[in-house]
N, C-alpha and C positions, 0 to 999 in steps of 0.2 A: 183228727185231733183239734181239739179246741186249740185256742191261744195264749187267754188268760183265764182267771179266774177274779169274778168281781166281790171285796166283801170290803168292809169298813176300815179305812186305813187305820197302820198303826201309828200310835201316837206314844209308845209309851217301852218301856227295854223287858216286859215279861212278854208271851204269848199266850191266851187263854186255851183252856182244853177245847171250848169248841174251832178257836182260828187251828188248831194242829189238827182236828177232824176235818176241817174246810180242806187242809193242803193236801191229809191224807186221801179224803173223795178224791178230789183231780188227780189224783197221780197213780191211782189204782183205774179209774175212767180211764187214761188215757194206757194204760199198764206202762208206766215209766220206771225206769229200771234202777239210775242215778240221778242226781240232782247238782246241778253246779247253782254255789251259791257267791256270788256277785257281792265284790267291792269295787266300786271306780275309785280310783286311785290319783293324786296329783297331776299324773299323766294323764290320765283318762285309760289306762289301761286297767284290766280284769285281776285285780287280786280276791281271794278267797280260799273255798273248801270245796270240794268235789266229794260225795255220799253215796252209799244205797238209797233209793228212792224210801225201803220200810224202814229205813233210821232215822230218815226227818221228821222232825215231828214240829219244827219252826221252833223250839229253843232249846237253850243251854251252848249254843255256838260261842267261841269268843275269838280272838284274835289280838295280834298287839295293834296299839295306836302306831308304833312305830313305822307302819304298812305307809304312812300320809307323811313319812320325812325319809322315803328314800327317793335319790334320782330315779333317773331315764336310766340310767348302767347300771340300777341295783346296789348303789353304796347309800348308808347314811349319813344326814346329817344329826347334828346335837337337837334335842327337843329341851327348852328350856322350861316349858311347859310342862312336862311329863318327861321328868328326868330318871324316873324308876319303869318308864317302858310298860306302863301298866297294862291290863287287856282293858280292849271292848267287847261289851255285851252287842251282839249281831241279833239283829230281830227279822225275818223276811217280812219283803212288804206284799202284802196277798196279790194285789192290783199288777203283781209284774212277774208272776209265773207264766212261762209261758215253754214249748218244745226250741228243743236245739234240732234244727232240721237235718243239719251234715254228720252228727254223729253216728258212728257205727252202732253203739247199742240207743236204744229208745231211750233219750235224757229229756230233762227239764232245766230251765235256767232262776233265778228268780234274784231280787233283787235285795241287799241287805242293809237295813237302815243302822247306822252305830250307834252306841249307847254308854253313857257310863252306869257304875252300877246303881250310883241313887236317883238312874230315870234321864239325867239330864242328856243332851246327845252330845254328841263330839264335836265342839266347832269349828274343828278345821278338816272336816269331811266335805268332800266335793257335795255332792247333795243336799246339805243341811246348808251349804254357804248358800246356795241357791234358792232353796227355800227358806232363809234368813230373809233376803231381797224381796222374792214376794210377798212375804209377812208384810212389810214395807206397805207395797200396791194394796194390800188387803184391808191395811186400817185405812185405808183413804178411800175406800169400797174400791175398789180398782182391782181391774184383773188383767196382767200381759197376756198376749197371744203372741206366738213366735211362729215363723216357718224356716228354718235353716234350709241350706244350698252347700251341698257339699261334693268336692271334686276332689280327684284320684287319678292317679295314673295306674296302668297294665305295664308290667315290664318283664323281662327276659327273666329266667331267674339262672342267678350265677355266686356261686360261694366267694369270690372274689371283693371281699371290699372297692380294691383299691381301682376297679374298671366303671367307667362310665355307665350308669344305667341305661336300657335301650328297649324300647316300645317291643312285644311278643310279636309272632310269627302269627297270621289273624289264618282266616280259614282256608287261605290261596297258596299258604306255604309261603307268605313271604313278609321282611320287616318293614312296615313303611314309615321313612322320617318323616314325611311330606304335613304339612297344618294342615285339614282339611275341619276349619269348625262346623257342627252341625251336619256333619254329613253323613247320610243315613246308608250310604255303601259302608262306611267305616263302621259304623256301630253291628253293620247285618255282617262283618269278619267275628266278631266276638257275639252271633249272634247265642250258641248254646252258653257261654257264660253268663249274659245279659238275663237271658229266660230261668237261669239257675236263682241269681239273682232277687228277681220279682217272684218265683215259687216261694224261697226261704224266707222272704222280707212280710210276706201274705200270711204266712205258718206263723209268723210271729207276731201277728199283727201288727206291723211296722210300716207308717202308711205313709210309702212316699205317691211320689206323683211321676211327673216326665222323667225320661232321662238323655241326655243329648252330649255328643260330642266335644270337646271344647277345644282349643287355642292350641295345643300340645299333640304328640303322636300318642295315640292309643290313648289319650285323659277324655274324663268323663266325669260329666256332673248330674247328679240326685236331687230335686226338686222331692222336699215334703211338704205332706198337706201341713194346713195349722192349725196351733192348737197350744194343749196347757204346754207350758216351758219345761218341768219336770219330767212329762212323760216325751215329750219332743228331744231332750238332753240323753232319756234313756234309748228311743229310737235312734238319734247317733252313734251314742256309743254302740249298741246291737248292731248297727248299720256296717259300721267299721269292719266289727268279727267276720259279719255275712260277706263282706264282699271277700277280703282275704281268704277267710275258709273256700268259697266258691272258684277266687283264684286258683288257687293250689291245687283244687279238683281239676280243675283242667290246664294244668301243668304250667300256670304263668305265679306271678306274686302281685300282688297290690300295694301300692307304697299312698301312705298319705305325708310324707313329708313335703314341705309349704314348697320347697326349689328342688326337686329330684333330679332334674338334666338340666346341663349346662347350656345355654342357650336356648329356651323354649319356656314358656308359661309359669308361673308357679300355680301351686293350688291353692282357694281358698275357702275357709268357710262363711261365705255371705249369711245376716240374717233379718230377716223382715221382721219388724216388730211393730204392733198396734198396742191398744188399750180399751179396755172396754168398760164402760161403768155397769158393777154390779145388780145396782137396782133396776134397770130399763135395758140391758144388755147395747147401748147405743155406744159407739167409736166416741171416747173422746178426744178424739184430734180433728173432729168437722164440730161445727156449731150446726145449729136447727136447720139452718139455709142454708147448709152444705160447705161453707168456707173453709179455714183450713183454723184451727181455735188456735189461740194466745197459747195451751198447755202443748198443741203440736210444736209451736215456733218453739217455746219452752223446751222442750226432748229433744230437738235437734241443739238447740244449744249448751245443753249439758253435756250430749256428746262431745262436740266438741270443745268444750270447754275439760273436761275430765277424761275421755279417750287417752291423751298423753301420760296420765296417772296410770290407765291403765292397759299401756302395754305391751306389760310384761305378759298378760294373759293371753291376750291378742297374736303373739308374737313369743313365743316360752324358751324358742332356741337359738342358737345362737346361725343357723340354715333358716329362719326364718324370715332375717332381716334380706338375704338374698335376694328373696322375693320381691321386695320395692324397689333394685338398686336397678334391674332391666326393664322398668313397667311392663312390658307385656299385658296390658289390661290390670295391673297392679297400683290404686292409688296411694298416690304418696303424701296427701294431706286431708282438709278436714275441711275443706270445703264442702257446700250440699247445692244441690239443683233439684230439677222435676225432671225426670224418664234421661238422663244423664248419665253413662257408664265410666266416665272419666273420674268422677268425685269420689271421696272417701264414704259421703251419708248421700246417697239418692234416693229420691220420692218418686216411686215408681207413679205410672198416669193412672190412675184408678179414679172411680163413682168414691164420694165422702163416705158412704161408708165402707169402702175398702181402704182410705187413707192408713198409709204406711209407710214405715223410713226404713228403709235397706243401709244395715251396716257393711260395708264391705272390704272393712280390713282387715276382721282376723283373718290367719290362715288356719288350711283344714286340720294340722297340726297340733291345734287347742285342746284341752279336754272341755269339751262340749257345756257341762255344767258351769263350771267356772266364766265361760265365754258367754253364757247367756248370764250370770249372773255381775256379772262388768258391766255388759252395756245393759241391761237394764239398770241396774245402780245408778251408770252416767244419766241414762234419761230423766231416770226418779229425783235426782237432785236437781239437775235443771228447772224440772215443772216446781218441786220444793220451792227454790230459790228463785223462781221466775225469773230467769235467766232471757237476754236477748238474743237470736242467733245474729250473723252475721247474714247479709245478703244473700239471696242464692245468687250465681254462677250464670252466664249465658257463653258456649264456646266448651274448646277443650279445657280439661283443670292438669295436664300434664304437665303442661307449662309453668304451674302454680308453685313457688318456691315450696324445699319441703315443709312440714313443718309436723315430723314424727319422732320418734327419737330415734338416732342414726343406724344403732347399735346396741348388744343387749344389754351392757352395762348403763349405759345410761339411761333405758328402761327399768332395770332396776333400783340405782337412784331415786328416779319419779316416783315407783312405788312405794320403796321405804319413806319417802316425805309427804305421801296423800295422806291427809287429813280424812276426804271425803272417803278411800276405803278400808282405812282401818275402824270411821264409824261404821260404815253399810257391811264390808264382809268379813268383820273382825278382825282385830287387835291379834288373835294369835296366828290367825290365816296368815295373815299378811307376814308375819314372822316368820314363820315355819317356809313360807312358799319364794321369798326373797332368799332365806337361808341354802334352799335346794337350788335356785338359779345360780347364785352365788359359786356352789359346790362344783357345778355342772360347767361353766363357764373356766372355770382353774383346772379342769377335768382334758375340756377342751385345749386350753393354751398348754397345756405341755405334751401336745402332739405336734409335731413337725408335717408339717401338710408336702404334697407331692409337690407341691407348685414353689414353695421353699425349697425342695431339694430340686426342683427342676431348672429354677430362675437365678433362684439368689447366690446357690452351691459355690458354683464357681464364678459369678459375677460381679463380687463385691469384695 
């Protein structure tokens, strides 16, 4: 089987007859039987439609908008925007068919762009926010390149909410707590999942790179190559399904929640980000003689300068903040260095023209679009505003007072009062996606957590 299929992207809410001959060749070539058709969703999770492969024909699909105002638990909230719940017109984007490798009958996946019905898109579709942002880089000839880093833990799998999660049984018959980072006995326990893995991720063409060990029992993190940000946001997402589905084949689950177990790592998703100029394909964040240019100092300081606006993104849950309060490798401010794993923005040691800034405080928890579409914003205002950054750092930055926002509400807060991304990723985004936090968070506080009935019950 091929992976994808290459033809002209859509740009518009009809299908022509020849794009529905284009989807129909590949899916007879490959004799595909179903078709799941792909919305990422606020979460980052998979809403959509599931087909006979000879009924797609790439239109007349629709769906409600209201898919982009429900939480994490499936409630909604009010869209003030689209108060009559109208549909979206769904257009497949040809560039992202590709095989579902774990399915029992022969499928295909592909990806659905939104639409209203006079053409315009939905903007407050994960995708579209994101490719709003690059519009940005574009008029200034500018093109991001991203490479995300994304970690997961292997865990036991037990119907049980209210138990501890705990690292799978590896291929010796046994649980180990033990930290062992980087270590290649550990990764060769879960060696047939690992190879499951890199088969499904190849079928898809979904091009990571290394995979290694990390800080935690049984976590693991996924080096991709890099590349355009949209198709890198869809290789996370796909990346996610694959390893879960692969999970489950061989009887463990995959959690990408940022704090899974109580005393041990959280996950995150780190992402490397450059820029490239259009016309001469040259990094601009080195000048001619290789230094580091005025627009890199600029991108770092945007980050941090606008980072706190956003996040909520960064950070969506209310298990997310978790993650900074044990560092375990988790920074807790906005400080930046050169080849530095303590700080929140590190500048890996590379030749000028690999110069690049490592975000590394979302966690893996984000939806993927959204989180590249934040910090690229952050950066693009920076270089905008020729922003100055602050110093780098020599030393630990552990020690660095915090200076994030504690907690998710007051992450929320900072988003509803950004200026800078109700301009970059819309005025209705930001409503709609503050409203769901919001939901989500009241959702949370009126459960009585074990530790209240365990501490406080009878102690006060």
């Amino acid at each position: 089987m091929t992976h994808a299929v290459s033809v002209r992207a859509v740009d518009r809410c009809n299908v022509s007859e020849s794009d529905k001959e284009v989807f129909q060749s590949w899916l007879r070539e490959n004799q595909i039987q179903d078709v799941e058709a792909l919305v990422p969703d606020m979460a980052g999770a998979a809403r959509g439609k599931v087909m006979p492969a000879d009924k797609f024909g790439g239109g007349g699909m629709k769906m409600p908008e209201a898919v982009f105002a429900q939480t994490i638990s499936g409630e909604y909230v009010e869209m003030k925007e689209n108060i009559e719940d109208r549909d979206m017109w769904l257009v497949p984007d040809p560039d992202t068919l590709r095989p579902v490798p774990w399915a029992t009958d022969p499928t295909a996946s592909v990806f659905l762009d939104c639409f209203r019905k006079d053409g315009s898109p939905v903007e407050i579709s994960p995708r579209h926010v994101l490719r709003k942002v690059l519009a940005m880089y574009d008029a200034k000839g500018w093109k991001p390149v991203v490479a995300p880093e994304v970690e997961f833990y292997l865990i036991n799998p037990h119907a049980d909410p209210t138990l501890e999660a705990e690292p799978p049984e590896g291929r010796l018959g046994r649980t180990d707590m033990s930290r062992q980072p980087y270590s290649i006995d550990t990764m060769n326990d879960f060696d047939p999942f690992i190879n499951d893995v890199y088969a499904f991720c190849e079928m898809q063409g979904i091009r990571i790179d290394t995979l290694s060990q990390e800080m935690g029992p049984a976590q693991f993190e996924i080096n991709f190559l890099h590349g355009d940000a949209v198709t890198l946001a869809d290789h996370v997402f796909l990346f996610k399904r694959t390893v879960r589905e692969a999970a489950i084949a061989h009887e463990m689950h995959a959690t990408f929640l940022a704090k899974p177990m109580s005393g041990q790592a959280g996950s995150a998703l780190h992402v490397h980000q450059s820029v490239i100029n259009k016309a001469d394909g040259n990094n601009i964040f080195s000048t001619e003689t290789g230094e580091a240019s005025p627009l890199f100092l600029s991108f770092i300081a945007g980050l941090q300068k606008y980072i706190p606006e956003s996040m909520l993104i960064f950070a969506p849950y209310v298990n997310s903040y978790r993650r900074f309060f044990d560092s375990w490798s988790s920074p807790v401010n906005l400080a930046w260095a050169i080849d530095n794993r303590t700080v929140g923005l590190r500048v890996p040691d590379s030749p000028p023209e690999a110069r690049r800034i490592e975000n590394r405080l979302p966690g893996v928890d984000v939806n993927p679009y959204l989180a590249l579409a934040a910090t690229l914003a952050c950066g693009y205002r920076g270089m905008i505003e020729e922003l100055v950054p602050s110093d780098p750092i020599t030393g630990s930055a552990y020690e660095i007072p915090f200076s994030l926002p504690r907690h998710i509400y007051s992450a929320i807060e900072e988003m509803e009062n950004s200026t800078m991304l109700r301009e970059t990723l819309g005025e209705s985004f930001v409503n709609i996606y503050t409203s769901l936090k919001k939901a989500e968070y009241r959702e949370f506080q009126a459960i009585i957590t074990p530790w209240e009935r365990d501490i406080l019950m009878f102690n006060v």
